[in-house]
C-alpha positions as CSV (number, residue, x, y, z in Angstrom):
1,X,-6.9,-10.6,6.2
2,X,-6.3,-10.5,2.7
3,X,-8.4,-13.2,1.4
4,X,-11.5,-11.8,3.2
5,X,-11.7,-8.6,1.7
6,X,-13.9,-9.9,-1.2
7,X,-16.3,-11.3,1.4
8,X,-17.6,-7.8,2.0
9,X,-18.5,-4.6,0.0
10,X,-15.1,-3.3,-0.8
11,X,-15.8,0.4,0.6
12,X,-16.6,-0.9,3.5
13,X,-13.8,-3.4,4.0
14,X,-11.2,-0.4,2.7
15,X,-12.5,2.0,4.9
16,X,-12.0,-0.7,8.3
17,X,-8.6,-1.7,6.7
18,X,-7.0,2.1,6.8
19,X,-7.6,2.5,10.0
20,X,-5.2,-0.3,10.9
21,X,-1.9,0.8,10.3
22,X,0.1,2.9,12.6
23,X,0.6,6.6,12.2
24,X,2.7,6.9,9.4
25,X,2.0,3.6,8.4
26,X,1.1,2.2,5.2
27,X,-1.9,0.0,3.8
28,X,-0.9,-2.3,0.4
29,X,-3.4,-4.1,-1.7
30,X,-2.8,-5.8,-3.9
31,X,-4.9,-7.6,-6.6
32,X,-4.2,-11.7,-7.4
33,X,-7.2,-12.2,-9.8
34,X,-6.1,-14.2,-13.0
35,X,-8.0,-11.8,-15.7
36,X,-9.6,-13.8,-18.5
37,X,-9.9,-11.5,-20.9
38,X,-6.3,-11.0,-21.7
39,X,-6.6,-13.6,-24.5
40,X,-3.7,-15.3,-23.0
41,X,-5.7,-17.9,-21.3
């Protein structure tokens, strides 16, 4: 499910995903990006 998200407008894909988890559940994301502008790179 994860690597779909950025396939769709983010709202949209946020609002579907928190409706998944079971009451009292929770929803994690996470972000994997490399960023380029840390000068590390």
């Amino acid at each position: 499910m994860v690597a779909v998200v950025h396939h769709t407008a983010f709202e949209d894909a946020v609002a579907a995903l928190v409706r998944l988890p079971s009451p009292g559940g929770r929803l994690v994301i996470g972000g994997l990006a490399y960023n380029r502008s840390s000068g590390t790179g």
